[in-house]
C-alpha positions as CSV (number, residue, x, y, z in Angstrom):
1,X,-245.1,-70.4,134.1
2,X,-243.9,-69.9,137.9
3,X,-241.6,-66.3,138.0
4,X,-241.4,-63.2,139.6
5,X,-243.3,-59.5,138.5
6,X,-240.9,-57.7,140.4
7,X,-237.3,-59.7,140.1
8,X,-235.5,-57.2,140.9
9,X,-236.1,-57.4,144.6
10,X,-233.9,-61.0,144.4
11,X,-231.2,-58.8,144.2
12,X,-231.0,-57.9,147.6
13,X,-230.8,-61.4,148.4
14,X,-227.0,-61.0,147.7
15,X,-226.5,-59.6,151.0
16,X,-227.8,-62.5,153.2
17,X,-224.1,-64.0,152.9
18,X,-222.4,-60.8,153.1
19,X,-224.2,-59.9,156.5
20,X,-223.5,-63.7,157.7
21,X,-220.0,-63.1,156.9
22,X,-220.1,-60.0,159.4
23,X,-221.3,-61.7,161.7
24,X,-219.0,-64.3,161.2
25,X,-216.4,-61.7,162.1
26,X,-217.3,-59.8,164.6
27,X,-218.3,-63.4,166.6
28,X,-214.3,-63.6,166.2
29,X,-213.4,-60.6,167.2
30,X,-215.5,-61.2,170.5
31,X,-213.9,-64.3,170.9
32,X,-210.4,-62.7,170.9
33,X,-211.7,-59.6,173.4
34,X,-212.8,-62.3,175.6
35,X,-209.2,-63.9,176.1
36,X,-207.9,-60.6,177.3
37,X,-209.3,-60.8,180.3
38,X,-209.7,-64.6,180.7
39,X,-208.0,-68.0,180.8
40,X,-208.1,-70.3,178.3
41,X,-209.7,-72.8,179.9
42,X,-212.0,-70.3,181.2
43,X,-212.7,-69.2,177.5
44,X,-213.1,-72.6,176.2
45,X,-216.1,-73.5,178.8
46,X,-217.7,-70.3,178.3
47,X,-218.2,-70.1,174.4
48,X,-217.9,-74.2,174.2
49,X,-215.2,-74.9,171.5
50,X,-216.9,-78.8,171.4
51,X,-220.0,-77.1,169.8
52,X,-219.0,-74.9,166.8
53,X,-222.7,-73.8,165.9
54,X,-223.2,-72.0,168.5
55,X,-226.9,-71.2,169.8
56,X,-227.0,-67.5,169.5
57,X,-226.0,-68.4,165.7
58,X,-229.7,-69.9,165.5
59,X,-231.0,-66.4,166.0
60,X,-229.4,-64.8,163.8
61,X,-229.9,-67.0,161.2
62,X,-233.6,-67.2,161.3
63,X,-233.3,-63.5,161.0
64,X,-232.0,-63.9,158.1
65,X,-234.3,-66.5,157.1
66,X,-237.4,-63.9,157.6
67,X,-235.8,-61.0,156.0
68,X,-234.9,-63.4,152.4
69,X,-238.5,-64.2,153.2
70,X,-239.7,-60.8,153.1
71,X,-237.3,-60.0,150.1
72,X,-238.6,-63.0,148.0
73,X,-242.3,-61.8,148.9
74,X,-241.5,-58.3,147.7
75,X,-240.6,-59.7,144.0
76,X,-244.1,-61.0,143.6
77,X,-244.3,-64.4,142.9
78,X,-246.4,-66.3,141.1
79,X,-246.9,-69.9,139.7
80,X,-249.9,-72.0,137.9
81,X,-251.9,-73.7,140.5
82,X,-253.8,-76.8,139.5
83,X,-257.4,-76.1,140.8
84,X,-257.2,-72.9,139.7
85,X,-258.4,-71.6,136.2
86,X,-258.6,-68.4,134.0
87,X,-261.5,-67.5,132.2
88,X,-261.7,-68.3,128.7
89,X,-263.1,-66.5,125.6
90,X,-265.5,-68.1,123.7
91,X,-267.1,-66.8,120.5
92,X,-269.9,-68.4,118.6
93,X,-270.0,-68.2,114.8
94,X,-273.0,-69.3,113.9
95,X,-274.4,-69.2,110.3
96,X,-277.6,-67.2,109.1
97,X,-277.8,-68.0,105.8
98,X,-280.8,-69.2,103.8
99,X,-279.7,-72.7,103.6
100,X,-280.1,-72.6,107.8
101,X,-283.9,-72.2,106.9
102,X,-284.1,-76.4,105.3
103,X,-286.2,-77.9,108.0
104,X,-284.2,-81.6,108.2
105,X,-283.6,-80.4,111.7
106,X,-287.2,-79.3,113.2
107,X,-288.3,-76.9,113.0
108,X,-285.5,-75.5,111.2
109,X,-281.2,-75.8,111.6
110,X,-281.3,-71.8,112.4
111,X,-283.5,-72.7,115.4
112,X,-281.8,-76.2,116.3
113,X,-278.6,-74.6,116.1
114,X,-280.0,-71.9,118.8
115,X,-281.2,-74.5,121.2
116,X,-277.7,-76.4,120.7
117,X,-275.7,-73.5,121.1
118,X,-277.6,-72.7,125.1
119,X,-276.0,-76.2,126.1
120,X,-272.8,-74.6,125.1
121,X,-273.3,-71.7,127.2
122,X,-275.0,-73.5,130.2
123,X,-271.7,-75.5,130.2
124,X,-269.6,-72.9,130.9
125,X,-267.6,-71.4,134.2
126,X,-268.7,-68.8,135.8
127,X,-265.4,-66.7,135.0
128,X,-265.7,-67.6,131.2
129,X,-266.5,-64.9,128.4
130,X,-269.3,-65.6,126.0
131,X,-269.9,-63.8,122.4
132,X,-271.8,-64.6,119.5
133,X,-271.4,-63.6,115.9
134,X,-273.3,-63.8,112.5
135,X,-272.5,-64.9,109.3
136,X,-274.4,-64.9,106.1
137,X,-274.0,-62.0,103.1
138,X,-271.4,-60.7,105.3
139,X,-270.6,-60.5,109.3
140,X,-271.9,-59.0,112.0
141,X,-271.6,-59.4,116.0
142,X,-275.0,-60.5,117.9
143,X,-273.4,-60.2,121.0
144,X,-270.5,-58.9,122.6
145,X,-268.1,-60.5,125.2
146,X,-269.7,-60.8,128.5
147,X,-269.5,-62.8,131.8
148,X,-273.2,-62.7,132.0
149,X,-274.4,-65.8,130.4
150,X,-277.6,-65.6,130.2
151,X,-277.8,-61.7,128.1
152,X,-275.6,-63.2,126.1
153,X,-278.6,-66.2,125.6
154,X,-281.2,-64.0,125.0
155,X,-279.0,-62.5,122.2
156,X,-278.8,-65.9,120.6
157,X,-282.6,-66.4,120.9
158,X,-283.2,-63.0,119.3
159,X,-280.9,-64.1,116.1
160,X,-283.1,-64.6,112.6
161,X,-283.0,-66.1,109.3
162,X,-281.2,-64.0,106.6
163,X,-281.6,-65.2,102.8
164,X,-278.0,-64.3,101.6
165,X,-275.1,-66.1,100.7
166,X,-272.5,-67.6,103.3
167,X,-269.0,-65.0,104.1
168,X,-267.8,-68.4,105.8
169,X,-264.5,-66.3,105.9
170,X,-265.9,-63.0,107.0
171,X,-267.9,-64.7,110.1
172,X,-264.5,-66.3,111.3
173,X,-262.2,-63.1,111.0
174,X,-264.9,-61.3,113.4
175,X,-265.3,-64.0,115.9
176,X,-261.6,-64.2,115.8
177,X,-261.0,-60.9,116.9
178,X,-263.8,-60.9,119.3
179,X,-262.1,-63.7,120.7
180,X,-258.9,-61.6,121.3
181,X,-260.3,-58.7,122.5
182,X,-259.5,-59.7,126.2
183,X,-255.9,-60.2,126.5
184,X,-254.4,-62.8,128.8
185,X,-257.0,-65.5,128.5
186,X,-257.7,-68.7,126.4
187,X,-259.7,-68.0,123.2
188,X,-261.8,-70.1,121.5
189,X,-264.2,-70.1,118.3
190,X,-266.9,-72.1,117.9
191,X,-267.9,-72.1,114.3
192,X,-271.3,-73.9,112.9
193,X,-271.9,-73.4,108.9
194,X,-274.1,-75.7,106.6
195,X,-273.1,-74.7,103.6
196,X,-269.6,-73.5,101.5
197,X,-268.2,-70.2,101.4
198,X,-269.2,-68.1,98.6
199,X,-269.3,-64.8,100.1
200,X,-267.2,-62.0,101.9
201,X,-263.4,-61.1,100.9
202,X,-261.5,-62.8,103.3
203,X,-261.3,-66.7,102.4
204,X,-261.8,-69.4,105.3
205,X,-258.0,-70.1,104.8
206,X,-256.7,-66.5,105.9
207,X,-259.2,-66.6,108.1
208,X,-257.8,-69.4,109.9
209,X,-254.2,-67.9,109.6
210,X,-255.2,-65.0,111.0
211,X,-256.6,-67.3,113.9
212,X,-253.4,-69.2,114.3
213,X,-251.5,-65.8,114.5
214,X,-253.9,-64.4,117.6
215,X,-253.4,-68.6,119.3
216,X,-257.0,-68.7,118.6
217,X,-258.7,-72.1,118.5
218,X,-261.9,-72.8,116.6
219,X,-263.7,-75.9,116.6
220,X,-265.5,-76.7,114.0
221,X,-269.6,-77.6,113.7
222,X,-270.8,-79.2,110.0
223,X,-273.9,-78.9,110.3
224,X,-276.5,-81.4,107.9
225,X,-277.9,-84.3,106.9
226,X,-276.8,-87.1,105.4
227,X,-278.7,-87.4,102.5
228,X,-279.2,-84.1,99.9
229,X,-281.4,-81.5,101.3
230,X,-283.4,-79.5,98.9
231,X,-283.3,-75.9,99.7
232,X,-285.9,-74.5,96.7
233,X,-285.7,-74.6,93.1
234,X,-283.8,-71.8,90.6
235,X,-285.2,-69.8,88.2
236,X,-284.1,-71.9,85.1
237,X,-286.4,-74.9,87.4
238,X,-283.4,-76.9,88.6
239,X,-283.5,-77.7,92.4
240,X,-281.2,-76.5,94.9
241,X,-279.3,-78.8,97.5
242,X,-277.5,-77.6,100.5
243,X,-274.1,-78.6,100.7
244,X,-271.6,-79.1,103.2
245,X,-268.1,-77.9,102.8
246,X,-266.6,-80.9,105.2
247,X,-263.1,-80.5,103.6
248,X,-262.8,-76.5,104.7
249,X,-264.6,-76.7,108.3
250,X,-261.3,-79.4,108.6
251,X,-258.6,-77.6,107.4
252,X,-259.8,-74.7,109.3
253,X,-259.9,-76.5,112.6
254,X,-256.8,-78.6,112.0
255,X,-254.7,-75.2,111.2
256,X,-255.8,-73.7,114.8
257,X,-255.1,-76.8,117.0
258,X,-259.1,-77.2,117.5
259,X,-261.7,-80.0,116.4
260,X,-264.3,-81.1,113.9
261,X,-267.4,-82.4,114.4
262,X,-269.8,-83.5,112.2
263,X,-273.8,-83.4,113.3
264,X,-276.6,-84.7,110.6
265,X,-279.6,-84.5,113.1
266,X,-280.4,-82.2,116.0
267,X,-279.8,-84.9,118.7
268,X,-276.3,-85.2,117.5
269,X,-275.8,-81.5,117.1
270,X,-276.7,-81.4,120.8
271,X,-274.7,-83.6,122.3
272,X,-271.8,-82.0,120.5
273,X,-272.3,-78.8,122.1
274,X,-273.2,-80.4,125.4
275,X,-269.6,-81.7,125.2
276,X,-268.1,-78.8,123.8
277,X,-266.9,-77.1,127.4
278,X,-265.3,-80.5,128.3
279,X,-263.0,-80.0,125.2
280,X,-261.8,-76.8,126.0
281,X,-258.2,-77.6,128.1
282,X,-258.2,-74.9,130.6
283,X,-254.6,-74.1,131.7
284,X,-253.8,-73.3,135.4
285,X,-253.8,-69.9,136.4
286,X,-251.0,-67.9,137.5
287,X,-251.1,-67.0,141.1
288,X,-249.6,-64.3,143.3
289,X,-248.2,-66.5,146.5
290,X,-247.0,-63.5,147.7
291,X,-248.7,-63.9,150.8
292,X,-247.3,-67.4,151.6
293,X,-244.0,-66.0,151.7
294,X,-244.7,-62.6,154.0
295,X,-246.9,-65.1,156.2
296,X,-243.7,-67.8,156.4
297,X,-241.4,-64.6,157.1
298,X,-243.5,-63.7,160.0
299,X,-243.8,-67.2,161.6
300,X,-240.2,-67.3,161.2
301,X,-240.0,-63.9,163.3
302,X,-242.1,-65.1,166.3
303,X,-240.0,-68.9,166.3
304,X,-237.3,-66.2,166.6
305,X,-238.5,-64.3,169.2
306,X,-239.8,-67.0,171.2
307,X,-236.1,-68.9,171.1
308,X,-235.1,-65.4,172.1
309,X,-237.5,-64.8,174.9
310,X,-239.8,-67.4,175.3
311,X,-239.4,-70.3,178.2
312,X,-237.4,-72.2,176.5
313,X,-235.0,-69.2,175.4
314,X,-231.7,-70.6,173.9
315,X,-229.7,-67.5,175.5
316,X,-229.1,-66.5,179.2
């Protein structure tokens, strides 16, 4: 939003008019000086009653013009300019947990999710934060916020396979305030999970409050196929299917004002982090124009000199 960091500079715009008025006076006071020692016929030539701007009133008036110039400069302001962007914060939450180890997307979603996850990163602006966090048993960060892209890659690459449980909940909490560690920029949370939450102690619902509270936005990544995927058998004998908590990965992503996406092979779950930096709205970035107005003050100045001065000088 256009404003000022220093307002109280405008202040002292309330005595453009004042010195006007003065001058305003003592232009008038001149005038009556001058018909004490001439005619009024004279007088009326000489100060040209047919024109009441007067040209010397030019001058003084661009004066003023540069100094509300330099006064408006002084209170620093600033306004979003289209074409100009801030960074954004982007966390990935990606899950470790031993369902990610079912091979339905070769060699295995752990690794596919990796490979998807670089197309996310490659799409991003150069000014744009990148962080990645874990999530099985519990949560843990795998990388921290960083500008440089491609440590932040090698990171991701360097992530393995845990055979826990999945803290859903926990993951999202930490990305979330990995995400808000920078202040004054968009954040965004990129969460991929195959499975349900059934680990941790925060619940992907205060999770996703807690999100909403820091104006974080996570978009969502369900990640599986669609038919059952067996995952190994229990001890009683019985297999064990993965399964997808669509309904959660929704909610969470409808409460923060981000997306959900569904992928059930690894082409799909490629092009939906390929896209992924397209969905991010970037918002213009506020802009000290500062300079626009000292440079506008000093043009004004020289105009001013040269009508005083120049050849074509508007006084005698």
């Amino acid at each position: 939003m256009a404003g000022f960091s220093h307002p109280l500079w405008l202040l002292a715009l309330l005595g453009l008019p004042v010195l006007y008025l003065l001058y305003l006076r003592a232009e008038k006071n001149r005038k009556k000086e001058a018909l004490l020692f001439s005619g009024v016929s004279i007088f009326k030539e000489a100060v040209g009653e047919k024109k009441p701007f007067r040209r010397p009133r030019v001058l003084f008036l661009l004066t003023l013009l540069a100094i509300g110039l330099l006064i408006t400069g002084l209170a620093g302001p600033h306004m979003p300019l289209e074409g100009m962007h801030e960074g954004v914060s982007v966390v990935l939450a990606i899950d470790t947990s031993g369902s990610m180890a079912a091979t339905d997307y070769p060699p295995n979603r752990l690794a596919s999710a990796k490979s998807a996850a670089e197309k996310l990163l490659d799409g991003l602006e150069r000014e744009d934060y990148a962080g990645v966090v874990t999530f099985e048993n519990g949560a843990m960060s795998a990388a921290y916020l960083s500008p440089d892209h491609d440590r932040v890659v090698g990171k991701l690459q360097a992530i393995k396979l845990k055979d826990g449980p999945t803290a859903l909940g926990d993951g999202l909490a930490l990305a979330v305030d990995m995400a808000d560690a920078i202040p004054n920029r968009k954040k965004i949370v990129v969460l991929l999970s195959d499975g349900m939450n059934n680990a941790g102690i925060i619940s992907p619902t205060q999770a996703a409050g807690f999100a909403m509270e820091r104006g974080v936005q996570v978009y969502t990544v369900g990640l599986g196929s669609t038919g059952p995927v067996a995952l190994g058998t229990t001890e009683d004998g019985s297999t064990h299917y993965a399964h997808l908590d669509e309904k959660t990965l929704r909610e969470v992503a409808s409460t923060t004002g981000g997306k959900y996406f569904r992928s059930v092979d690894g082409d799909t779950l490629q092009e939906i982090y390929a896209a992924l930096p397209d969905e991010i709205e970037r918002e213009p970035e506020e802009t000290d124009v500062s300079g626009m107005f000292f440079l506008a003050a000093l043009l004004t100045l020289l105009a001013e000199c040269g009508l005083r001065y120049g050849r074509g000088r508007i006084l005698p």
